[in-house]
C-alpha positions as CSV (number, residue, x, y, z in Angstrom):
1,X,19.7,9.2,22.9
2,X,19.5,5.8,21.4
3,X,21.6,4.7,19.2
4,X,20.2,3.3,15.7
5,X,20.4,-0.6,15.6
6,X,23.4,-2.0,13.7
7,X,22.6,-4.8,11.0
8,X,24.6,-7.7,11.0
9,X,26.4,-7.9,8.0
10,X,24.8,-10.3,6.5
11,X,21.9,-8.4,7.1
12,X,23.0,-5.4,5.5
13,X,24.5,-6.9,2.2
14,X,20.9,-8.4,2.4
15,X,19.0,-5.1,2.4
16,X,21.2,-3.4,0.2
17,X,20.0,-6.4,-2.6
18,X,16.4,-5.2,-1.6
19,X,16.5,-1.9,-2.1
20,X,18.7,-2.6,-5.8
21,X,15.9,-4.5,-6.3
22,X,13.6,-2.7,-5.6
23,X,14.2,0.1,-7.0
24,X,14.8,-1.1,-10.2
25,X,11.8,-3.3,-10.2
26,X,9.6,0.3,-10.1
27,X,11.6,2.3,-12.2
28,X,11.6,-0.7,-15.4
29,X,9.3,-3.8,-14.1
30,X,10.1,-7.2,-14.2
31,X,10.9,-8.0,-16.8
32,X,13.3,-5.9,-18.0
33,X,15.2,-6.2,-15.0
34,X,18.2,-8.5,-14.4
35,X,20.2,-10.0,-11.6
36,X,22.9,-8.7,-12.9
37,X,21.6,-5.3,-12.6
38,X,21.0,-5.8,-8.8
39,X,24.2,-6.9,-8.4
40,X,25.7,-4.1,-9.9
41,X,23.5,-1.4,-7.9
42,X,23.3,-3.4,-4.4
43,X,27.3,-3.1,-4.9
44,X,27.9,-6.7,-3.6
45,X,29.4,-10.2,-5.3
46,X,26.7,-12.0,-8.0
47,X,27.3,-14.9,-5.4
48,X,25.8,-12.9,-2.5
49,X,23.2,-12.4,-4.6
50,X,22.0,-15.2,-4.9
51,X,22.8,-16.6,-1.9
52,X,19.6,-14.5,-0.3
53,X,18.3,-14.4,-3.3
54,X,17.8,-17.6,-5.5
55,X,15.5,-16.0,-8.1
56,X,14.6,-12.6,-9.9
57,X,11.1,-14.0,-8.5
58,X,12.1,-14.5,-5.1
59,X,13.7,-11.1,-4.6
60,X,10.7,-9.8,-6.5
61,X,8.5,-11.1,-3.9
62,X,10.3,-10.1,-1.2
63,X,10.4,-6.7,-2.4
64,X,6.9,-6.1,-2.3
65,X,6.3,-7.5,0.6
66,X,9.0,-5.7,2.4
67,X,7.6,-2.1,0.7
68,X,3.6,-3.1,1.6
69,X,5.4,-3.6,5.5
70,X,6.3,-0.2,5.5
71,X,3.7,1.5,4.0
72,X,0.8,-0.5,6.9
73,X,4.0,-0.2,9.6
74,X,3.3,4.2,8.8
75,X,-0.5,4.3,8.6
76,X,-2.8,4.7,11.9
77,X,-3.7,1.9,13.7
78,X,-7.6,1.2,13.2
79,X,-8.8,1.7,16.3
80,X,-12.2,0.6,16.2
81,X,-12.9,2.1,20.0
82,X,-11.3,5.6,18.9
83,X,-14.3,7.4,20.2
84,X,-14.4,9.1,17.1
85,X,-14.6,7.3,13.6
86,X,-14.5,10.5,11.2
87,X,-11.3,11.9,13.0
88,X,-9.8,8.3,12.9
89,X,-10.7,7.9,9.4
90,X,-9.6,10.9,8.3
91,X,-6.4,10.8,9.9
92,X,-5.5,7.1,8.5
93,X,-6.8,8.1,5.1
94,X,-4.5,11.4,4.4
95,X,-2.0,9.6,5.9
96,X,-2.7,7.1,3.3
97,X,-3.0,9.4,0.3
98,X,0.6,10.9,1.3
99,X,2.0,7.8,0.3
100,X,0.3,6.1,-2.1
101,X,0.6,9.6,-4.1
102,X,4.5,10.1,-3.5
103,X,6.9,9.0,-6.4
104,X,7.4,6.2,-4.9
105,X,3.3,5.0,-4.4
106,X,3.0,5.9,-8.1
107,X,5.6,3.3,-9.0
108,X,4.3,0.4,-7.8
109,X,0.6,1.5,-8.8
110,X,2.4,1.8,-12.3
111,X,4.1,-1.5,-11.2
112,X,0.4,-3.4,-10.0
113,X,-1.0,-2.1,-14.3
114,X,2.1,-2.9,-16.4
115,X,2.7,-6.6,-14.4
116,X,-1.0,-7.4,-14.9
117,X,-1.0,-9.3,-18.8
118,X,2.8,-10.1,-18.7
119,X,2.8,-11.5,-14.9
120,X,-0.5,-12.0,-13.3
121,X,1.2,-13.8,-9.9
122,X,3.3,-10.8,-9.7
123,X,0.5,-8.5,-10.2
124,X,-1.5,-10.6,-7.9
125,X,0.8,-10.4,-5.0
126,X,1.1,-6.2,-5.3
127,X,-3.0,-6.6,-5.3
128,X,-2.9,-8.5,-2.5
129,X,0.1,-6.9,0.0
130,X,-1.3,-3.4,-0.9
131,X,-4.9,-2.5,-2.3
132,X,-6.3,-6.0,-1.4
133,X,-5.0,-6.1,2.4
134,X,-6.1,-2.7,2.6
135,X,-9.4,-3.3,2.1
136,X,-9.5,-6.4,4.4
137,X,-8.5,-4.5,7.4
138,X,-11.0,-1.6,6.3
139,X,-13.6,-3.9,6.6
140,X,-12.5,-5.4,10.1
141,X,-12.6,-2.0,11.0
142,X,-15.9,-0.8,9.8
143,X,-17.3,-4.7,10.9
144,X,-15.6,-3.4,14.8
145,X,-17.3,-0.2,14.4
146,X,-21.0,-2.5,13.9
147,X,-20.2,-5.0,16.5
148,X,-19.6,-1.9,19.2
149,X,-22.9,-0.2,17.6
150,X,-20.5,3.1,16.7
151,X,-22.0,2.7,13.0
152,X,-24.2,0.2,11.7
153,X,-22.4,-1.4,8.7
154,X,-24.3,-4.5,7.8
155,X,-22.0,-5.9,4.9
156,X,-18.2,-4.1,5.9
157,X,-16.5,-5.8,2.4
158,X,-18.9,-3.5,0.8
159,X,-18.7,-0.6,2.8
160,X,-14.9,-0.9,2.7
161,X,-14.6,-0.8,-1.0
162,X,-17.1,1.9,-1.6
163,X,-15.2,4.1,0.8
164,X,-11.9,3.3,-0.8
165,X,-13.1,4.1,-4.1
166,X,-14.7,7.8,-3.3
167,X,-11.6,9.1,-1.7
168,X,-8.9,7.5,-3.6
169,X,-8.4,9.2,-6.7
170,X,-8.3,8.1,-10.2
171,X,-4.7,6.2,-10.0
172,X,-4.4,4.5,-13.3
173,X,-5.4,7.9,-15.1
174,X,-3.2,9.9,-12.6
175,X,-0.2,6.8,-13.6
176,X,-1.0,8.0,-17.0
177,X,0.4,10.9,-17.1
178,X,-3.2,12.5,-17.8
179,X,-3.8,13.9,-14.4
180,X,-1.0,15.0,-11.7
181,X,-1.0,13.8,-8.4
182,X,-2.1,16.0,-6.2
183,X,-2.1,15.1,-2.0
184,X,-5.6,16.0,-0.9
185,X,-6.1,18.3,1.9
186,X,-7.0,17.3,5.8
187,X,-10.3,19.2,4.8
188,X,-10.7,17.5,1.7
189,X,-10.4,13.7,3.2
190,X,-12.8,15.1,6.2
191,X,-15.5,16.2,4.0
192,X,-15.4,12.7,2.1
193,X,-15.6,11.0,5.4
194,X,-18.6,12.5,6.4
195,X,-19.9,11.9,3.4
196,X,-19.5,8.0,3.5
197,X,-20.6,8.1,7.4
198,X,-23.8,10.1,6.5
199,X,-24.8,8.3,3.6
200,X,-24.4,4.7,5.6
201,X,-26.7,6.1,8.2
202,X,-28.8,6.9,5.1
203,X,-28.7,3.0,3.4
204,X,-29.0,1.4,6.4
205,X,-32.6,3.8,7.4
206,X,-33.7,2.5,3.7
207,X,-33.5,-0.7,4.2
């Protein structure tokens, strides 16, 4: 059995400042999080903190684009010559819902809403490391799926958006409190699969 890989120390004073961070970053935002407050849940010297760290900004930054890592590092690989695009879809998108539906996805979707007037680069960069990259490689996908005449998708940044929007649910509502989260089912994410599949076959006939 292998054994799990040691970080240097340096390294692990340096993730212990990422994790503080983040975690406090989704729990209160950006604002109203401090340095001082990493340094005092990271468990390491002010001067450590900084010393990987320059800036709240920085160690913002780094923290979302360390937790958007991990989320694409756990999802499917789009395999565009899967022979089958609804199983492959399906699979990635519960996978998908899993997370972004956990405490944890519903903090930073709270994150992306509350960061938006205050701090647009910082709500730009969650856009862009999560929702917004997710759509880019849906798009590559479906465009994969058209080039090897699997699907005929003649605009994929379209396609890619409208499918994300009819199986993602409602997150600023459900981040409101007004509706709880609830995973959808293998069945569930299936049925809106075929459902985006069928109705391309149906646009493209139309056109």
């Amino acid at each position: 059995m292998n054994e799990p890989a040691v970080l240097p120390r340096s390294g692990q004073k340096r993730k212990q400042i990422l994790e503080a961070g983040r975690e406090l970053f989704m729990a209160q935002g950006f604002a109203e999080t401090s340095m001082d407050q990493v340094t005092a849940r990271s468990g390491v010297s002010k001067a450590t903190v900084y010393n990987h760290f320059p800036s709240k900004e920085k160690l913002f930054e780094e923290a979302v684009r360390s937790r958007a890592e991990e989320v694409f590092a756990a999802l499917p690989e789009l395999n565009a010559l899967h022979k089958d695009p609804e199983e492959m879809l399906t699979v990635y998108f519960h996978a998908l819902m899993q997370i972004l539906l956990s405490e944890d996805g519903a903090c930073m979707c709270f994150l992306l809403m509350s960061e938006g007037r205050r701090f647009p680069d910082n709500a730009r960069l969650i856009y862009e490391t999560g929702f917004g990259r997710g759509l880019r490689e849906m798009a590559v996908y479906l465009a994969r799926l058209d080039t090897n005449g699997v699907l005929t998708v003649p605009d994929p940044d379209w396609a890619a958006t409208k499918l994300l929007g009819i199986i993602m649910p409602p997150l600023p509502m459900m981040c409101a409190g007004f509706t709880p989260p609830v995973i959808p089912t293998m069945d569930d994410v299936r049925k809106t699969v075929r459902l985006f599949l069928r109705g391309m076959k149906s646009v493209c006939t139309n056109e």
